[in-house]
ZASE-498948 format. One record per residue: z, y, x of N, C-alpha, C in turn; residue number from 0. Coordinates in nm, 4 decimals. Each point is the difference from the previous one (the first is absolute). Layout:
% ZASE-498948
NODE       n_up    n_north     n_east      ca_up   ca_north    ca_east       c_up    c_north     c_east   pos
NODE          Z          Y          X          Z          Y          X          Z          Y          X   NUM
...
//
This chain:
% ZASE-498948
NODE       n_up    n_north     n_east      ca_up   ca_north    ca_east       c_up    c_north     c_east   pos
NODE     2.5046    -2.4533    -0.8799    -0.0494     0.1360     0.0123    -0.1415     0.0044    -0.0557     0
NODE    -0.0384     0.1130    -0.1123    -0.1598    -0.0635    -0.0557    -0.0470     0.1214     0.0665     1
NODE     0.0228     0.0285     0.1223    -0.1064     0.0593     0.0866    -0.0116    -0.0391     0.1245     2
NODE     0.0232    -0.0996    -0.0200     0.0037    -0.1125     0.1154    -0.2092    -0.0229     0.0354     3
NODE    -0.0006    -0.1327     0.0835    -0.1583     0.0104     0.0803    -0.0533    -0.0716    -0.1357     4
NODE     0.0812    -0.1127    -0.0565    -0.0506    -0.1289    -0.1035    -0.0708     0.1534    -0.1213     5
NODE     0.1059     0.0609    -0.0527    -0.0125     0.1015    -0.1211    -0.1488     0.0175    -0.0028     6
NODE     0.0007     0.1362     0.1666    -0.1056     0.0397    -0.0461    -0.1413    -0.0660     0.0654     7
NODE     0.0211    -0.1375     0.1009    -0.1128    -0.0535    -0.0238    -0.0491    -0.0683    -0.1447     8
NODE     0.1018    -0.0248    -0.0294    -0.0533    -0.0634    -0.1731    -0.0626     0.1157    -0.0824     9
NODE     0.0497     0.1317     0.0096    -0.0814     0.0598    -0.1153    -0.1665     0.0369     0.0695    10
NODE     0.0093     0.0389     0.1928    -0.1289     0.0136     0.0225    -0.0707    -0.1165     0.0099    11
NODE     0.0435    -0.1285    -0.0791    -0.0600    -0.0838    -0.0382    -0.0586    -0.0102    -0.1308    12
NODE     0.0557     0.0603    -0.1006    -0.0300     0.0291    -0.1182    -0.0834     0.1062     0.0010    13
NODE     0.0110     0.1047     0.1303    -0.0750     0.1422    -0.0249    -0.1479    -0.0272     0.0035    14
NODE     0.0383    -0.0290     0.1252    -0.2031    -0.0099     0.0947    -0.1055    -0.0542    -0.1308    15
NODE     0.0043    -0.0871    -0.0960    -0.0837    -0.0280    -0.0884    -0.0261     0.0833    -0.0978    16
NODE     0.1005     0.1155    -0.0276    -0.0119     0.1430    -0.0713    -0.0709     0.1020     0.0292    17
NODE    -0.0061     0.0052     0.1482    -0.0709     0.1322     0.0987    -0.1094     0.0053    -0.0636    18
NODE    -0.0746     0.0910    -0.0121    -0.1357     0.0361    -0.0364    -0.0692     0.0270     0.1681    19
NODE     0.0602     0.1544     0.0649    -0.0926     0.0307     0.0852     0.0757     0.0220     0.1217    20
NODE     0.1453     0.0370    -0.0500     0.1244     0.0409     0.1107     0.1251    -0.0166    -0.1333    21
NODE     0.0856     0.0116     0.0855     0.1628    -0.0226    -0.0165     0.0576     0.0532     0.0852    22
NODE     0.1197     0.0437    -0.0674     0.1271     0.0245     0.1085     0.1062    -0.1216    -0.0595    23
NODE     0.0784    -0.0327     0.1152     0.1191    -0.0809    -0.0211     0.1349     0.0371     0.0739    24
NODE     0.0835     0.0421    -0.0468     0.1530     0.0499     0.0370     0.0871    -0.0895     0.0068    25
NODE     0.0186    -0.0012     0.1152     0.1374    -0.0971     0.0593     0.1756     0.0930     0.0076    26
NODE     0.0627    -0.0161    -0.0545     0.1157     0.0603     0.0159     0.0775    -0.0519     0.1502    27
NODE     0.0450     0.0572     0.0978     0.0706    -0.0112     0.1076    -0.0810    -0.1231     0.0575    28
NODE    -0.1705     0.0492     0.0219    -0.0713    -0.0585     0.0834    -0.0225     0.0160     0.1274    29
NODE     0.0511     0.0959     0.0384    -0.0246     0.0419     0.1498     0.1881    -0.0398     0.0593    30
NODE     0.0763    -0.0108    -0.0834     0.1097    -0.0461     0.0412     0.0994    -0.0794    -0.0324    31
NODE    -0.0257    -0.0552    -0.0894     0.0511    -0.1641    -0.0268    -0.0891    -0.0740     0.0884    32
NODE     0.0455    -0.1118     0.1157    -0.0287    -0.0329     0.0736    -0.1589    -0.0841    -0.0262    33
NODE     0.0828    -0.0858    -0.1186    -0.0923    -0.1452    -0.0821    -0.0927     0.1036    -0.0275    34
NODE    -0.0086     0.0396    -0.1350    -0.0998     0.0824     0.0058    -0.1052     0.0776     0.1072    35
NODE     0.0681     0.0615     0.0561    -0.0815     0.0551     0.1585    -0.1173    -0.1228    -0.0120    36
NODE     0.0647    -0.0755     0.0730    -0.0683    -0.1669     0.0823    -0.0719    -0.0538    -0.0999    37
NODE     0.0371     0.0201    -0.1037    -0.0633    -0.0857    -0.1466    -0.1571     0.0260    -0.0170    38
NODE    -0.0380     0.1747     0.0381    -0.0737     0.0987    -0.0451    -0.1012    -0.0361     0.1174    39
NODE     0.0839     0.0586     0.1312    -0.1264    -0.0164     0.1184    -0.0348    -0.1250     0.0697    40
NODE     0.0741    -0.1335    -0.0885    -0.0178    -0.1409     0.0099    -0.1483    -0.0513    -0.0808    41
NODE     0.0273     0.0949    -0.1446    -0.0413    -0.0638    -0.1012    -0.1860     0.0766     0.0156    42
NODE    -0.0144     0.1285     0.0020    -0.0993     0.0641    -0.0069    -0.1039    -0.0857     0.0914    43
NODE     0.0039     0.0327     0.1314    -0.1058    -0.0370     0.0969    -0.0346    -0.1851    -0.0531    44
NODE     0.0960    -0.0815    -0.0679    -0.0814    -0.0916    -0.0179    -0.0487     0.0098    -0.1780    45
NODE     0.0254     0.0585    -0.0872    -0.0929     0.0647    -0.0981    -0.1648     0.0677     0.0879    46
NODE     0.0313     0.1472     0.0712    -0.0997     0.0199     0.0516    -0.1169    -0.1078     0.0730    47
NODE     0.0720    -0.1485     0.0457    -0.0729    -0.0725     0.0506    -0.0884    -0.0888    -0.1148    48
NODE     0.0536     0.0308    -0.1617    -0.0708    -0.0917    -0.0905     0.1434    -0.1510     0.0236    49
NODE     0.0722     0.0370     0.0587     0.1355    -0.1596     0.0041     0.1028     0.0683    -0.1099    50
NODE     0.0110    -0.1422    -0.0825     0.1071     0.0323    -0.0784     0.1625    -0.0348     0.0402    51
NODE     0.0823     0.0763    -0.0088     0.1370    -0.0085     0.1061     0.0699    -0.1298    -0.0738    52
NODE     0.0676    -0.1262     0.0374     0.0089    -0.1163    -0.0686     0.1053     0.0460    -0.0469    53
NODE     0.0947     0.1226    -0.0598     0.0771    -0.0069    -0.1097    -0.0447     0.1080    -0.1223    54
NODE    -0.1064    -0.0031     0.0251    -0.0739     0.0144    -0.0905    -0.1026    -0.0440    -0.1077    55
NODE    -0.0456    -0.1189     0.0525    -0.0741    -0.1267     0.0164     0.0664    -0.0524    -0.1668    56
NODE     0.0857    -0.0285     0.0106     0.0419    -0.0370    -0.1594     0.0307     0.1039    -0.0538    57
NODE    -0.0197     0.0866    -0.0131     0.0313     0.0888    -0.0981    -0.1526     0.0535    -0.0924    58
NODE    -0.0954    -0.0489     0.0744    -0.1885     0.0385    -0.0255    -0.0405    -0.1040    -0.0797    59
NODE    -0.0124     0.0072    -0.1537    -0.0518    -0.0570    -0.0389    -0.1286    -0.0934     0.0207    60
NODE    -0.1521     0.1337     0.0170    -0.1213    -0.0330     0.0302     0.0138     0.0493     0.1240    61
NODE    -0.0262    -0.1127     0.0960     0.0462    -0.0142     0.1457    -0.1622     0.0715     0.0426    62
NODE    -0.1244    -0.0475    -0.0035    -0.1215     0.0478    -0.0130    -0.0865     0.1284    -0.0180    63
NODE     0.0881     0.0544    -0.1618     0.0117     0.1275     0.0247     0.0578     0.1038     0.0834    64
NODE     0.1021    -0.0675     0.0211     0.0776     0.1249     0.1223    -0.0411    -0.0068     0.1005    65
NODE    -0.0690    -0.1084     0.0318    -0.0506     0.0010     0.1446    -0.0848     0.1261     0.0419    66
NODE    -0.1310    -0.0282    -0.1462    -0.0933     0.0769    -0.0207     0.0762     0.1943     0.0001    67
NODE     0.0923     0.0277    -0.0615     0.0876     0.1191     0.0030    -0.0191     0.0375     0.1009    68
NODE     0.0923    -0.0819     0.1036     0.0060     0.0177     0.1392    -0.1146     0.0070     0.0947    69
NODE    -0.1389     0.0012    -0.0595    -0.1465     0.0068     0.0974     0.0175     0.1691    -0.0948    70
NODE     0.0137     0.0346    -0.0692    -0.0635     0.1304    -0.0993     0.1303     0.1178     0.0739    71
NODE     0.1067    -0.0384     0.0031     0.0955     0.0745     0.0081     0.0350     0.0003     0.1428    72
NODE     0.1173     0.1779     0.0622     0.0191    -0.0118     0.1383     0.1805     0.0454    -0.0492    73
NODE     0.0697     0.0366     0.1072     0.1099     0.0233     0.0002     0.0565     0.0563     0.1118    74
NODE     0.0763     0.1238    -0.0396     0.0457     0.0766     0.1270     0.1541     0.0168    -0.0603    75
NODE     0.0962     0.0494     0.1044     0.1091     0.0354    -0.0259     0.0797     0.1313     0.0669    76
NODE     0.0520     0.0835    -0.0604     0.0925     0.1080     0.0576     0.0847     0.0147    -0.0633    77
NODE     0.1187    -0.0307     0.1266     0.1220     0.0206    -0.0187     0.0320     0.1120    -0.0424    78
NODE     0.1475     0.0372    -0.0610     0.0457     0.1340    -0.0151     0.1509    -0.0077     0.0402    79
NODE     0.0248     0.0981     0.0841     0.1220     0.0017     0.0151     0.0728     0.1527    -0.0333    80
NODE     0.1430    -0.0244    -0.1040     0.0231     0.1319    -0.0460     0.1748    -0.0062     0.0353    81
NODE     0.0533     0.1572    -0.0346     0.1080     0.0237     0.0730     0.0817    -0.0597    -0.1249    82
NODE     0.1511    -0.1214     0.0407     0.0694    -0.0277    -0.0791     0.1008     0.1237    -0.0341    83
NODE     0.0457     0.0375    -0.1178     0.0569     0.0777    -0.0185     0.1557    -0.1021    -0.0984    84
NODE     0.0672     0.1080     0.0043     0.1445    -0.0630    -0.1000    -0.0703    -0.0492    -0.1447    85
NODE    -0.0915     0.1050    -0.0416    -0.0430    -0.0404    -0.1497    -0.0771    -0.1052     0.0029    86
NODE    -0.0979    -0.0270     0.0741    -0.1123    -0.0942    -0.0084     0.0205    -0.0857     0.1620    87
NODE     0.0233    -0.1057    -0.0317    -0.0303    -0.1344     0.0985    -0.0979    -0.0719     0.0298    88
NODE    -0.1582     0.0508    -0.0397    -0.1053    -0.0529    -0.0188    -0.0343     0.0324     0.1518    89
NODE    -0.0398    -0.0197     0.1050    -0.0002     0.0812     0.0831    -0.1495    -0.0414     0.0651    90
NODE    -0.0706    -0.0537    -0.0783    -0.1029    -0.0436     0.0497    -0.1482    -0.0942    -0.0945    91
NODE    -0.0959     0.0070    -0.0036    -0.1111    -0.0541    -0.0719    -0.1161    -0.0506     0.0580    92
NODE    -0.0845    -0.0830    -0.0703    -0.1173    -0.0407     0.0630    -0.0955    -0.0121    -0.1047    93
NODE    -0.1038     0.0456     0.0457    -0.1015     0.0617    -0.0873    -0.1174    -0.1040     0.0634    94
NODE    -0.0215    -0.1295    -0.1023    -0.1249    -0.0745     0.0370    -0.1399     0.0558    -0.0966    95
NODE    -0.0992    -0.0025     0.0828    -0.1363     0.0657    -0.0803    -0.0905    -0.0919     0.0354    96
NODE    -0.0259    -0.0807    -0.1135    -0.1040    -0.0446    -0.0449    -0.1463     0.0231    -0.0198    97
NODE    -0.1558    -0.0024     0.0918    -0.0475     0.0404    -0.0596    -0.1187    -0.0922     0.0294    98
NODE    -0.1361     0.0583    -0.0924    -0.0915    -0.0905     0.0253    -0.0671    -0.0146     0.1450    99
NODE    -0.0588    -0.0813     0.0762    -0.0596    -0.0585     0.0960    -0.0981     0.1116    -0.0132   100
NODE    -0.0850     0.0436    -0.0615    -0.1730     0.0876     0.0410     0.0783     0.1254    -0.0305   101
NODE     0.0984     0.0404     0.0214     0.0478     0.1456    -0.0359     0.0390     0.0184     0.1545   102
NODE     0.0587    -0.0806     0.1003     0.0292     0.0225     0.1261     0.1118    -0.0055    -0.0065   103
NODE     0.1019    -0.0426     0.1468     0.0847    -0.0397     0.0471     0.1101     0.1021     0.0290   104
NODE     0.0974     0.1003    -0.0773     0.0248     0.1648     0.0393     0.1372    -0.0666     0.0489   105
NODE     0.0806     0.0676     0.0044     0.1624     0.0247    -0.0381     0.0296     0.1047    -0.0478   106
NODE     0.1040     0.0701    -0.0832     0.0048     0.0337    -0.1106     0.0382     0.1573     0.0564   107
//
Protein backbone atom coordinates (compact mmCIF):
# COMPACT_ATOMS: atom_id res chain seq x y z
CA UNK A 1 0.00 0.00 0.00
CA UNK A 2 2.15 3.37 -0.91
CA UNK A 3 0.13 5.17 1.62
CA UNK A 4 1.16 3.17 4.09
CA UNK A 5 3.37 4.84 7.55
CA UNK A 6 7.04 3.66 5.62
CA UNK A 7 5.62 5.88 2.18
CA UNK A 8 4.95 8.82 3.76
CA UNK A 9 7.56 8.87 6.45
CA UNK A 10 10.11 8.54 3.63
CA UNK A 11 8.93 11.44 1.62
CA UNK A 12 8.58 13.72 5.05
CA UNK A 13 11.98 12.63 5.09
CA UNK A 14 12.87 13.97 1.87
CA UNK A 15 10.47 17.04 2.62
CA UNK A 16 11.70 18.71 5.92
CA UNK A 17 15.15 19.70 4.10
CA UNK A 18 12.95 21.59 1.36
CA UNK A 19 10.78 23.70 3.89
CA UNK A 20 11.80 27.18 3.75
CA UNK A 21 9.44 28.69 6.55
CA UNK A 22 6.23 26.26 6.74
CA UNK A 23 4.81 23.28 4.85
CA UNK A 24 1.85 21.40 4.63
CA UNK A 25 2.01 17.56 4.35
CA UNK A 26 -1.10 15.31 3.30
CA UNK A 27 -1.57 11.97 4.46
CA UNK A 28 -4.29 10.06 2.60
CA UNK A 29 -6.59 7.90 5.14
CA UNK A 30 -4.56 9.35 8.07
CA UNK A 31 -6.99 9.69 10.59
CA UNK A 32 -8.19 6.15 9.59
CA UNK A 33 -5.93 3.65 8.43
CA UNK A 34 -4.94 2.43 11.68
CA UNK A 35 -0.78 2.27 10.90
CA UNK A 36 -0.92 5.46 9.73
CA UNK A 37 -3.06 6.99 12.67
CA UNK A 38 -0.17 5.51 15.19
CA UNK A 39 2.59 6.18 12.62
CA UNK A 40 1.72 10.11 12.74
CA UNK A 41 0.99 10.64 16.58
CA UNK A 42 4.00 8.10 17.27
CA UNK A 43 6.23 9.82 14.94
CA UNK A 44 5.61 13.76 15.55
CA UNK A 45 6.12 14.28 19.39
CA UNK A 46 9.53 12.54 18.97
CA UNK A 47 10.48 14.88 15.82
CA UNK A 48 9.02 17.74 18.07
CA UNK A 49 11.51 16.41 20.74
CA UNK A 50 14.61 16.98 18.11
CA UNK A 51 14.63 12.45 18.21
CA UNK A 52 14.88 10.94 15.04
CA UNK A 53 12.17 7.90 14.83
CA UNK A 54 14.72 4.72 14.14
CA UNK A 55 12.91 3.89 10.82
CA UNK A 56 13.84 6.69 9.68
CA UNK A 57 17.35 6.77 10.76
CA UNK A 58 18.49 5.10 7.44
CA UNK A 59 16.75 6.72 5.20
CA UNK A 60 18.78 10.47 6.30
CA UNK A 61 21.55 10.85 4.54
CA UNK A 62 23.25 13.92 6.60
CA UNK A 63 22.28 12.56 9.96
CA UNK A 64 23.68 16.14 11.52
CA UNK A 65 21.81 18.16 9.40
CA UNK A 66 18.49 16.86 10.25
CA UNK A 67 19.12 16.96 13.59
CA UNK A 68 19.80 20.64 13.21
CA UNK A 69 16.10 20.77 11.02
CA UNK A 70 14.59 19.39 13.91
CA UNK A 71 15.98 22.39 16.53
CA UNK A 72 14.56 25.09 13.55
CA UNK A 73 11.37 23.25 12.78
CA UNK A 74 7.90 22.30 14.92
CA UNK A 75 5.05 20.01 13.91
CA UNK A 76 1.40 19.79 14.52
CA UNK A 77 -1.27 17.55 13.16
CA UNK A 78 -5.14 17.61 12.24
CA UNK A 79 -6.98 15.00 11.45
CA UNK A 80 -9.85 15.13 8.95
CA UNK A 81 -12.60 13.11 8.94
CA UNK A 82 -15.11 13.10 5.85
CA UNK A 83 -18.44 11.38 4.92
CA UNK A 84 -17.72 8.05 2.79
CA UNK A 85 -19.94 8.18 0.00
CA UNK A 86 -20.60 5.29 -2.98
CA UNK A 87 -18.40 7.58 -5.31
CA UNK A 88 -15.46 8.36 -3.16
CA UNK A 89 -13.89 5.91 -0.44
CA UNK A 90 -11.38 8.35 0.77
CA UNK A 91 -13.04 8.91 3.92
CA UNK A 92 -10.48 10.55 5.72
CA UNK A 93 -6.95 12.79 5.77
CA UNK A 94 -4.19 14.15 7.76
CA UNK A 95 -2.85 17.33 7.32
CA UNK A 96 0.86 17.57 8.92
CA UNK A 97 2.19 21.38 9.18
CA UNK A 98 5.46 22.03 9.33
CA UNK A 99 6.70 25.11 10.58
CA UNK A 100 9.55 27.15 11.77
CA UNK A 101 10.46 27.13 15.65
CA UNK A 102 10.50 31.43 16.12
CA UNK A 103 7.13 31.60 14.23
CA UNK A 104 5.34 29.71 17.30
CA UNK A 105 3.80 26.52 18.11
CA UNK A 106 -0.18 26.91 16.40
CA UNK A 107 -2.35 24.05 15.10
CA UNK A 108 -3.73 24.63 11.96
Amino acid sequence: MDCGPHYFLTLLTWMLPRVKNEGYFIIDQGATYWPNFCAIELALPLLNEGKIPDIMIDMIDNKIHFKRLLEDFKFSVQHILKAETDNNLQDSFSVIKIEKNNIGYRMI
